[in-house]
BATIKOL-780561 format. One record per residue: x, y, z of N, C-alpha, C in turn; residue in three letters. Coordinates in steps of 0.05 Angstrom, whole numbers, plus 5000, padded with zeros to 4 digits. Layout:
N
(tormar (X, Y, Z), (X, Y, Z), (X, Y, Z), "Ala")
...
END
This chain:
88
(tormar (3050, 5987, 0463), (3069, 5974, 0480), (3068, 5944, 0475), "Unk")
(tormar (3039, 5931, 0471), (3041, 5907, 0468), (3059, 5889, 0452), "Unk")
(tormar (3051, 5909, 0430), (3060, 5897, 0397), (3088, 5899, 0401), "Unk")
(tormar (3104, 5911, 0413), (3141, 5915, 0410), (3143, 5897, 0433), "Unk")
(tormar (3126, 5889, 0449), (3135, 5871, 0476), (3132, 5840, 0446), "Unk")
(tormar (3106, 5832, 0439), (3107, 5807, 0427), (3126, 5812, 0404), "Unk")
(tormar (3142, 5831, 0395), (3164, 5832, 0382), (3192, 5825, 0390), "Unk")
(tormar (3192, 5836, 0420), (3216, 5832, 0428), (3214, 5797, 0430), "Unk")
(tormar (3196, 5790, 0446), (3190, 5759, 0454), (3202, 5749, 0434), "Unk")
(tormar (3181, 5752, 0398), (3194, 5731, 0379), (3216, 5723, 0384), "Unk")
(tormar (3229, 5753, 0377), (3263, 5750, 0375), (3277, 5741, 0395), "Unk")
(tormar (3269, 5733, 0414), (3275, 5722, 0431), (3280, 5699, 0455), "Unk")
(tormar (3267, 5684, 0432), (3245, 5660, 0445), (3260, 5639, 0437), "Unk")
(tormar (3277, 5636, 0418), (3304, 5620, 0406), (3321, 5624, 0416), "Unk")
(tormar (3338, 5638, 0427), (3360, 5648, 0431), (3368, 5632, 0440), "Unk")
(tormar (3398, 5624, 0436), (3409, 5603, 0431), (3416, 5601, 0465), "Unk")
(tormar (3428, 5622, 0490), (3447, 5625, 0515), (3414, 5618, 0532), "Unk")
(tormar (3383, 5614, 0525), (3364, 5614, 0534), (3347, 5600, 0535), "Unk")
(tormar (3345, 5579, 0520), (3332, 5554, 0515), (3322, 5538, 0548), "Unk")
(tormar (3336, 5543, 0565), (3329, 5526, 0598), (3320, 5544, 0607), "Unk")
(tormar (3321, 5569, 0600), (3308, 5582, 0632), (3281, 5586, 0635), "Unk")
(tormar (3265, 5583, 0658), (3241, 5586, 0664), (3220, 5601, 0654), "Unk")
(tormar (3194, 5604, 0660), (3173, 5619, 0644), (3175, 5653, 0662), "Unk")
(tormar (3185, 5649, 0682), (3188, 5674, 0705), (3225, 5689, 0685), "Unk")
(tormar (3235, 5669, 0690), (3273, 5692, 0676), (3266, 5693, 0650), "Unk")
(tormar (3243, 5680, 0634), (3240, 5688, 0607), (3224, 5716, 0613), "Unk")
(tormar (3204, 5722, 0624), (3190, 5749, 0631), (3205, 5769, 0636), "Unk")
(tormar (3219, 5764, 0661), (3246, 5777, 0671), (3267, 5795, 0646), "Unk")
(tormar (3267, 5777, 0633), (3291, 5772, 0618), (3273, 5803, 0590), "Unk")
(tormar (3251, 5793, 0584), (3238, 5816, 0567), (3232, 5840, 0572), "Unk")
(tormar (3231, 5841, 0604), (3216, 5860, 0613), (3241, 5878, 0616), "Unk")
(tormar (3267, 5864, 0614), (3295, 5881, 0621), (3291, 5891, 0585), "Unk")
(tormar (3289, 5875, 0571), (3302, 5878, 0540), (3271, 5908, 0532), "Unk")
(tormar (3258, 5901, 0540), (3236, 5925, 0544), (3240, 5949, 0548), "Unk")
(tormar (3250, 5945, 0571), (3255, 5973, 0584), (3281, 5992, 0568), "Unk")
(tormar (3298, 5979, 0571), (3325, 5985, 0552), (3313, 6000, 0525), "Unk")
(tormar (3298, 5990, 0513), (3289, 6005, 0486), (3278, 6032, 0497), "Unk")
(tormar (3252, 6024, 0514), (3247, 6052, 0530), (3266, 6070, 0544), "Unk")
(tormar (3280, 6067, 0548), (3307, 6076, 0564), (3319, 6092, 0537), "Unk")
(tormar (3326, 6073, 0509), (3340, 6087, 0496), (3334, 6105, 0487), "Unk")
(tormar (3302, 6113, 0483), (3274, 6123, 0458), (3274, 6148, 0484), "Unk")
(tormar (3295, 6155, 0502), (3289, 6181, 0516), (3256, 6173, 0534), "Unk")
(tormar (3245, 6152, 0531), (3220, 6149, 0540), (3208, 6147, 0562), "Unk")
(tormar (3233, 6149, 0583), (3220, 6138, 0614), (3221, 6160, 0626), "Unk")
(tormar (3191, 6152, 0643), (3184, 6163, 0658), (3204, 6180, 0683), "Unk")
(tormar (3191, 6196, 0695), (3204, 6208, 0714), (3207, 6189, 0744), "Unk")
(tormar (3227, 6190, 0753), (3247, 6178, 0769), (3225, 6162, 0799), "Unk")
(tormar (3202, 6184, 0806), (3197, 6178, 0829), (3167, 6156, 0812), "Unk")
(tormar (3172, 6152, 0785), (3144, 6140, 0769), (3162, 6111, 0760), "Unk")
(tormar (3181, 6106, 0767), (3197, 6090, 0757), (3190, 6048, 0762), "Unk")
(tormar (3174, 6057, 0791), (3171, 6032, 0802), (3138, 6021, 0787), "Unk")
(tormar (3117, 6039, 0781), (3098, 6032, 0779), (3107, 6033, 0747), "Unk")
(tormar (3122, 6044, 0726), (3121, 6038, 0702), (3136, 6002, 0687), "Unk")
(tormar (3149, 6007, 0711), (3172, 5974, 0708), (3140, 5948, 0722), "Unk")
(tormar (3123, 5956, 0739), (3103, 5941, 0751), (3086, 5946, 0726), "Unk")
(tormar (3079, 5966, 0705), (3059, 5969, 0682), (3077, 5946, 0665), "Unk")
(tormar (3103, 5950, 0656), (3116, 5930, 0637), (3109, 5901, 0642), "Unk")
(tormar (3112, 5895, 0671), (3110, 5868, 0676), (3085, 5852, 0670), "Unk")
(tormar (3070, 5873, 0684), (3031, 5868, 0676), (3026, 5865, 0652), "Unk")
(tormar (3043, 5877, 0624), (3039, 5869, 0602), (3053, 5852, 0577), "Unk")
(tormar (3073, 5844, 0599), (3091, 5822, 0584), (3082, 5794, 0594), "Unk")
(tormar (3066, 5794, 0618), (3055, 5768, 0628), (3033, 5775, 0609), "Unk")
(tormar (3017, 5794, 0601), (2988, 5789, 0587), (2998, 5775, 0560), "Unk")
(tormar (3025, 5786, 0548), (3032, 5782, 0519), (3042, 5752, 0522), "Unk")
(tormar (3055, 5745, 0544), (3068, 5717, 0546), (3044, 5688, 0550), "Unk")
(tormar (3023, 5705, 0563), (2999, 5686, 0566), (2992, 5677, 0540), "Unk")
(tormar (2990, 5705, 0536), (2970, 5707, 0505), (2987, 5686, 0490), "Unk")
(tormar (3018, 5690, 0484), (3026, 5669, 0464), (3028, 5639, 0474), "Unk")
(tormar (3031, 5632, 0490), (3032, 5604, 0494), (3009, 5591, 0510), "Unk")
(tormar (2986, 5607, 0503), (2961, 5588, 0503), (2952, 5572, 0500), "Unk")
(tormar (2948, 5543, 0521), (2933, 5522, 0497), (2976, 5505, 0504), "Unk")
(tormar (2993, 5513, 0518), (3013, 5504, 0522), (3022, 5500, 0553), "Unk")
(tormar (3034, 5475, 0573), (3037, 5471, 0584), (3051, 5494, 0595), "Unk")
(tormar (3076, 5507, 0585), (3090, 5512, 0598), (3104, 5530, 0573), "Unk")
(tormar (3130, 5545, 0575), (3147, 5564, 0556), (3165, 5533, 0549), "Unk")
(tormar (3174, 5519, 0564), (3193, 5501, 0544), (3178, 5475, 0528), "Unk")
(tormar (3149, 5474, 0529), (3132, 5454, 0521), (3122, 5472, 0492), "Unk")
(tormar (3125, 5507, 0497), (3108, 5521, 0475), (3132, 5510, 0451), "Unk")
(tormar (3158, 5521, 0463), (3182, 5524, 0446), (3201, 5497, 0433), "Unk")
(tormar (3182, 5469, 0448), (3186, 5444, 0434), (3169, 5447, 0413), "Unk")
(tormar (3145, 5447, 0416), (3114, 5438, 0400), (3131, 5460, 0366), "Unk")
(tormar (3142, 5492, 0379), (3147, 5499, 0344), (3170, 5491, 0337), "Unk")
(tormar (3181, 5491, 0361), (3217, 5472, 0343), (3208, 5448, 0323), "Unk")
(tormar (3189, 5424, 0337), (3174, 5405, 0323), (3166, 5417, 0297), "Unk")
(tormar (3149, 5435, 0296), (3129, 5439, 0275), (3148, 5459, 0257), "Unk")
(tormar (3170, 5465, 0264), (3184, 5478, 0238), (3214, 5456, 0232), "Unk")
(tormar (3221, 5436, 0243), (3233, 5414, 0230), (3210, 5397, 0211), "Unk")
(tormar (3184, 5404, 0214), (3173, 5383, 0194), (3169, 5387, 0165), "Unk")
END
């Protein structure tokens, strides 16, 4: 689960309509693009398991989101510092 969550993130961490929004609608925002894959992959859970599996997603898109911008103020301080470091 982790590894397709810090997958989805990469791809998503540029996006052009997303650059302002917060470190909470960036989580938000994965944890929707998350689920959707699970959703498509026939993979979700049964209906009355629905609330504690979307509460498992979140628990591990904040662990994956910590994990990458460590050592960074904030999600728009992480996503200056590599914009910086890949114009150089």
């Amino acid at each position: 689960m982790k590894s397709q969550i810090a997958k989805i993130m990469e791809e998503e961490l540029f996006a052009e309509d997303s650059r302002t929004e917060t470190s909470s609608e960036f989580i938000d925002r994965i944890c929707h693009l998350y689920l959707d894959e699970v959703e498509k992959g026939n993979g979700f859970a049964i209906p009355q398991f629905a609330e504690s599996v979307i509460e498992e997603i979140q628990d591990e898109v904040i662990s994956v989101f910590r994990t990458k911008i460590y050592g960074y103020y904030n999600l728009a301080h992480y996503r200056q510092m590599l914009l910086s470091r890949r114009s150089s």
